[in-house]
N, CA, C and O atoms as CSV, one atom per row, in Angstrom:
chain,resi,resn,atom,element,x,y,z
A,1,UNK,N,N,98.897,90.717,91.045
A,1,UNK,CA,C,99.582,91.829,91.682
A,1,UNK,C,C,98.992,93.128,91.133
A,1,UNK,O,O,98.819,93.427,89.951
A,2,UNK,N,N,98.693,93.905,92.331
A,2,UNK,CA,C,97.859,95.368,91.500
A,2,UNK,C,C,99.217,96.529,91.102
A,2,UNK,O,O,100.446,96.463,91.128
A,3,UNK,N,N,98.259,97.511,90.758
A,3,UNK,CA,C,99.741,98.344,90.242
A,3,UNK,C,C,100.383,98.949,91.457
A,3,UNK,O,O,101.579,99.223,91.545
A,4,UNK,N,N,99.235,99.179,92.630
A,4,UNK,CA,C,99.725,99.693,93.586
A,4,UNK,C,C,101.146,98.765,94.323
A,4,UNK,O,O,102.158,99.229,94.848
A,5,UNK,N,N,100.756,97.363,94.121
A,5,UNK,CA,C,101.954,96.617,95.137
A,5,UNK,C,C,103.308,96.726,94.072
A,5,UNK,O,O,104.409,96.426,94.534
A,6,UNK,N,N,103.202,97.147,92.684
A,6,UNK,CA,C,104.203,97.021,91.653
A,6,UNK,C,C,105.059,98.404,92.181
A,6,UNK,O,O,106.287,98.469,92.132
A,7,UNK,N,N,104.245,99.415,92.655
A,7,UNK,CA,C,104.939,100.463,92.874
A,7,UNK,C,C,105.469,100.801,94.747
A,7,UNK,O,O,106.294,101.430,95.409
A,8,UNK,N,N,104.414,99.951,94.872
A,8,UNK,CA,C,105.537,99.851,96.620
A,8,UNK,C,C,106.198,99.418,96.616
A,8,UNK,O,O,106.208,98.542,95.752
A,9,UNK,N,N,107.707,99.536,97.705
A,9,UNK,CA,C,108.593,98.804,98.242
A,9,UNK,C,C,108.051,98.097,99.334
A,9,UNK,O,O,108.373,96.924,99.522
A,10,UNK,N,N,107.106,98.804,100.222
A,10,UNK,CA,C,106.411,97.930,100.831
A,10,UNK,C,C,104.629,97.883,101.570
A,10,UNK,O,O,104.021,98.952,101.528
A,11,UNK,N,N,104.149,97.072,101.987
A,11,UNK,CA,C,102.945,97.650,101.807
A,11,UNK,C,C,102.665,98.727,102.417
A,11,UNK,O,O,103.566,98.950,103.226
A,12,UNK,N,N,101.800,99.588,102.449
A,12,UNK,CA,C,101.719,100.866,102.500
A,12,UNK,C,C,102.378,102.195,102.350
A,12,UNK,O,O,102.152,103.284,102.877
A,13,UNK,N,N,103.230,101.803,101.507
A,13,UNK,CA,C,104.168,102.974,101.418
A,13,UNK,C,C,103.830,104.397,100.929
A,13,UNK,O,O,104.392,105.454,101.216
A,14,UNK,N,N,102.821,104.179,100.155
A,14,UNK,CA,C,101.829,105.317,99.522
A,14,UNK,C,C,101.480,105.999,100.430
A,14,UNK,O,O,101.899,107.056,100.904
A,15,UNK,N,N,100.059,104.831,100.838
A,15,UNK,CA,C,99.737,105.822,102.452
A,15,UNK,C,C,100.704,106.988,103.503
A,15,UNK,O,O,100.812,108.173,103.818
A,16,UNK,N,N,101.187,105.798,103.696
A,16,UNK,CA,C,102.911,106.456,104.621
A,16,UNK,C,C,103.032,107.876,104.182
A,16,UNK,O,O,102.969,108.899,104.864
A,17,UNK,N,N,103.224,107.723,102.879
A,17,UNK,CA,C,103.681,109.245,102.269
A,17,UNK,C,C,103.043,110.312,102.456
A,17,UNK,O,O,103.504,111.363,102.902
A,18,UNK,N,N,101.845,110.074,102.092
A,18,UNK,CA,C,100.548,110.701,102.107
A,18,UNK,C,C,100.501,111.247,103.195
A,18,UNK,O,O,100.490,112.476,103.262
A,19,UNK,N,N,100.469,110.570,104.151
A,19,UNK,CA,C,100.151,111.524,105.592
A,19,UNK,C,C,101.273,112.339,106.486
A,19,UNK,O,O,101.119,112.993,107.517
A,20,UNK,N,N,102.749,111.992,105.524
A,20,UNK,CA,C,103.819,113.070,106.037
A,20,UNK,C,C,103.610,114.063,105.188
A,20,UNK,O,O,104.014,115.201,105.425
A,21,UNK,N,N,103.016,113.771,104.207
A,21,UNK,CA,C,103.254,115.111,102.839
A,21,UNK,C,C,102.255,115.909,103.450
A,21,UNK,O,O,102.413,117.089,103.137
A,22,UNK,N,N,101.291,115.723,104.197
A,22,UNK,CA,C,100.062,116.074,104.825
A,22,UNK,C,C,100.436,116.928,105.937
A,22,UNK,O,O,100.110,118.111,105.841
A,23,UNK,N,N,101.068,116.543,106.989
A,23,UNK,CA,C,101.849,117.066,108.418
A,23,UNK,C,C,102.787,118.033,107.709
A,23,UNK,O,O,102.722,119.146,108.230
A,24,UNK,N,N,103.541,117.975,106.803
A,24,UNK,CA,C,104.499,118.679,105.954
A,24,UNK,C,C,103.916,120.212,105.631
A,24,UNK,O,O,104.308,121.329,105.968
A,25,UNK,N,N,102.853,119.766,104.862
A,25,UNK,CA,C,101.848,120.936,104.623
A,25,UNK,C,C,101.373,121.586,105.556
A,25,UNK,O,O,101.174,122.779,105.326
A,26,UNK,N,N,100.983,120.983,107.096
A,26,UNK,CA,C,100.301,122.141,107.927
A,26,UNK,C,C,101.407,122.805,108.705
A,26,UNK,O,O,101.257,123.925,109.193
A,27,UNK,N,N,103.004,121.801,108.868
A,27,UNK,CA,C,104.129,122.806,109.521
A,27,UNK,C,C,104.116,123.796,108.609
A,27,UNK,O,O,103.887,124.952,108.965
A,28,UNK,N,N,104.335,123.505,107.444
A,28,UNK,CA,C,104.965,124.887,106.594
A,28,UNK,C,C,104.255,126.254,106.620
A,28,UNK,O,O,104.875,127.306,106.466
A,29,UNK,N,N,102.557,126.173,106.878
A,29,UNK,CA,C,102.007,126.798,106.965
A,29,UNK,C,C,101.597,127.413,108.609
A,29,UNK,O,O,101.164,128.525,108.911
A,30,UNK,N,N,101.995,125.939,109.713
A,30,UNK,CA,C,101.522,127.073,111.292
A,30,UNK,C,C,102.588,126.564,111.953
A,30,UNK,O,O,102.524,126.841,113.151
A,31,UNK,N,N,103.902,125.692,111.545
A,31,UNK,CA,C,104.544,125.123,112.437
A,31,UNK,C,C,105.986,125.970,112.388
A,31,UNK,O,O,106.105,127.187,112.247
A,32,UNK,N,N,107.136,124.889,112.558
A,32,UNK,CA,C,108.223,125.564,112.696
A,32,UNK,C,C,109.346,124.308,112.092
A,32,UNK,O,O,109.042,123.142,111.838
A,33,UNK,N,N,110.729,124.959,111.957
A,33,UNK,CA,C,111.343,123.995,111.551
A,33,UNK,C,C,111.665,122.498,112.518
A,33,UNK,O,O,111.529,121.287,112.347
A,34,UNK,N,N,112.140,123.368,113.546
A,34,UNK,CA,C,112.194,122.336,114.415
A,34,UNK,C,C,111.073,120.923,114.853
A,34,UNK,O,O,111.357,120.083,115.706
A,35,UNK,N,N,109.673,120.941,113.963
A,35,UNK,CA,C,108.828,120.211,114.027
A,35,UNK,C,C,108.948,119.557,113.268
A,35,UNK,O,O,108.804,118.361,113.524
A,36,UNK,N,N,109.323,120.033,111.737
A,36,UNK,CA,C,109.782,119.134,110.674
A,36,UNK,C,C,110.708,118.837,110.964
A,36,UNK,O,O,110.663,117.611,110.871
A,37,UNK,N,N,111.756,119.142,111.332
A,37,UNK,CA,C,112.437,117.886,111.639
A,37,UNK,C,C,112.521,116.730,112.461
A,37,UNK,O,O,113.129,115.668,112.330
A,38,UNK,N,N,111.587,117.293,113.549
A,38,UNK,CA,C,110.812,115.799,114.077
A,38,UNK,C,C,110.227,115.077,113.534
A,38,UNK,O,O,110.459,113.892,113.775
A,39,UNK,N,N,109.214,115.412,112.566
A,39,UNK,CA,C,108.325,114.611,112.024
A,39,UNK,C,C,109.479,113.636,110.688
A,39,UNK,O,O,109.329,112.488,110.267
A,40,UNK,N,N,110.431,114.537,110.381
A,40,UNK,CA,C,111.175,113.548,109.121
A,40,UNK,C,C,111.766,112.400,109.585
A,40,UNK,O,O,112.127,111.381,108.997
A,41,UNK,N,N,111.814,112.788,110.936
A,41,UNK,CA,C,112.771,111.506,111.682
A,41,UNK,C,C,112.070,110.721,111.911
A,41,UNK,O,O,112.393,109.582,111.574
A,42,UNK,N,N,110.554,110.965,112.708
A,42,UNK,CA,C,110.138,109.717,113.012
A,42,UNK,C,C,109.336,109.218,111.403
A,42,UNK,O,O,108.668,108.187,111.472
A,43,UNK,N,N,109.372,109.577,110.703
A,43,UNK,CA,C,108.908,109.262,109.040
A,43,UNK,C,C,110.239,108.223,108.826
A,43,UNK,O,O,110.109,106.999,108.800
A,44,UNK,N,N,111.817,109.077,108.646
A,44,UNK,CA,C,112.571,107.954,108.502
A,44,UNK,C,C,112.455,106.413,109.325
A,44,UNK,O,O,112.669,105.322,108.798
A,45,UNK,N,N,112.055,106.656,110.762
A,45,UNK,CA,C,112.119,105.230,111.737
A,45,UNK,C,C,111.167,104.157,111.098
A,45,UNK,O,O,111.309,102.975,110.782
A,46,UNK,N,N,110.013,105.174,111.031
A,46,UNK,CA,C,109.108,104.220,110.262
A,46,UNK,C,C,109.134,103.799,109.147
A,46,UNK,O,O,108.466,102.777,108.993
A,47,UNK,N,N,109.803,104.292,108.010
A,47,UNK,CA,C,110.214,103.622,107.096
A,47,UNK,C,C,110.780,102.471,107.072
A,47,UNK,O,O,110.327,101.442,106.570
A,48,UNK,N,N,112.357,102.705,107.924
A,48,UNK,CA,C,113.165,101.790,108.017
A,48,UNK,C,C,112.100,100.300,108.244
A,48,UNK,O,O,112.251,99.307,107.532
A,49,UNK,N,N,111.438,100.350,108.936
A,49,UNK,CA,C,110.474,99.555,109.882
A,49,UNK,C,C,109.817,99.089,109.159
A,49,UNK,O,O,110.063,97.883,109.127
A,50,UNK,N,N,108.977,99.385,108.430
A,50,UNK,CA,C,108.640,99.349,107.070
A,50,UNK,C,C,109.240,98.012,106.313
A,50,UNK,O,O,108.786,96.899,106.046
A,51,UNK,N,N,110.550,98.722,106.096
A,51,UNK,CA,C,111.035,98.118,105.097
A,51,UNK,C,C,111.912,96.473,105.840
A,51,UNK,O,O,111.929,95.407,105.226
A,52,UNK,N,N,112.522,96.680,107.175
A,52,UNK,CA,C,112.697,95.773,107.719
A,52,UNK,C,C,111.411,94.361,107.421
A,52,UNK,O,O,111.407,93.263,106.864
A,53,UNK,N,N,110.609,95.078,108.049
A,53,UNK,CA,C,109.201,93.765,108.348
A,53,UNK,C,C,109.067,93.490,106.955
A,53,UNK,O,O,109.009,92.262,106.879
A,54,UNK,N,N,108.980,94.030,105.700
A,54,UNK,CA,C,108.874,93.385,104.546
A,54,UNK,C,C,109.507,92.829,103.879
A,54,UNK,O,O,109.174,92.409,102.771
A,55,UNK,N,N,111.126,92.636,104.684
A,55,UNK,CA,C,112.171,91.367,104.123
A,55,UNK,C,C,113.199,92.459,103.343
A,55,UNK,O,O,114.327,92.079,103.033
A,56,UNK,N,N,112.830,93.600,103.093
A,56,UNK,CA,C,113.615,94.635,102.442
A,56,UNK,C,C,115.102,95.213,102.633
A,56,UNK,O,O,115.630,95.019,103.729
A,57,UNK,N,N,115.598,95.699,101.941
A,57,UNK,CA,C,116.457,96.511,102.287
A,57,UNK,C,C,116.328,97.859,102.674
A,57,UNK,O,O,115.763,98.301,101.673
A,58,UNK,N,N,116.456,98.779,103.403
A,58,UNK,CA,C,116.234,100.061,103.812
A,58,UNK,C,C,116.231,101.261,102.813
A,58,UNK,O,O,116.922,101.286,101.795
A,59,UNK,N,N,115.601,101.997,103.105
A,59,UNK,CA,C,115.886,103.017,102.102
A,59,UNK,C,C,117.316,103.813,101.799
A,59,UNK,O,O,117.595,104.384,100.745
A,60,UNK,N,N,117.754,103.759,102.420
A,60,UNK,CA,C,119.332,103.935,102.192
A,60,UNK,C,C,120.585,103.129,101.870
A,60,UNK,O,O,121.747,103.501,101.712
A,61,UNK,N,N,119.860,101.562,101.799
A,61,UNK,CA,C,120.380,100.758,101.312
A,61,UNK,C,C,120.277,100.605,100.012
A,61,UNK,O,O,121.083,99.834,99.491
A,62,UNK,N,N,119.163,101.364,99.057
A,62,UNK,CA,C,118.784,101.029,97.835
A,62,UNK,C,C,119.462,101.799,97.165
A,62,UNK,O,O,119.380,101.785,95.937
């Protein structure tokens, strides 16, 4: 087991992050709120999704 799977909940969760923290960064700088909060939502769906397919409990379950 690498350190990376020790620190996911599931696989790719890193990634995942990475590319909202990414979208995060260019609203704050040319977007608007109302975009972030699109983007957090469909970040939450996919999580959930995430965490479903990997036998998990949800992030709000933890």
């Amino acid at each position: 087991m690498s350190a990376r799977d020790q620190l996911e909940n599931y696989p790719g969760e890193l990634a995942m992050l990475r590319g909202v923290l990414g979208v995060v960064r260019t609203i704050a700088q040319h977007g608007d709120l109302t975009e972030l909060r699109r983007i957090i939502a469909e970040h939450y769906a996919d999580e959930r999704a995430a965490y479903e397919q990997a036998g998990r409990r949800t992030v709000r379950d933890v």
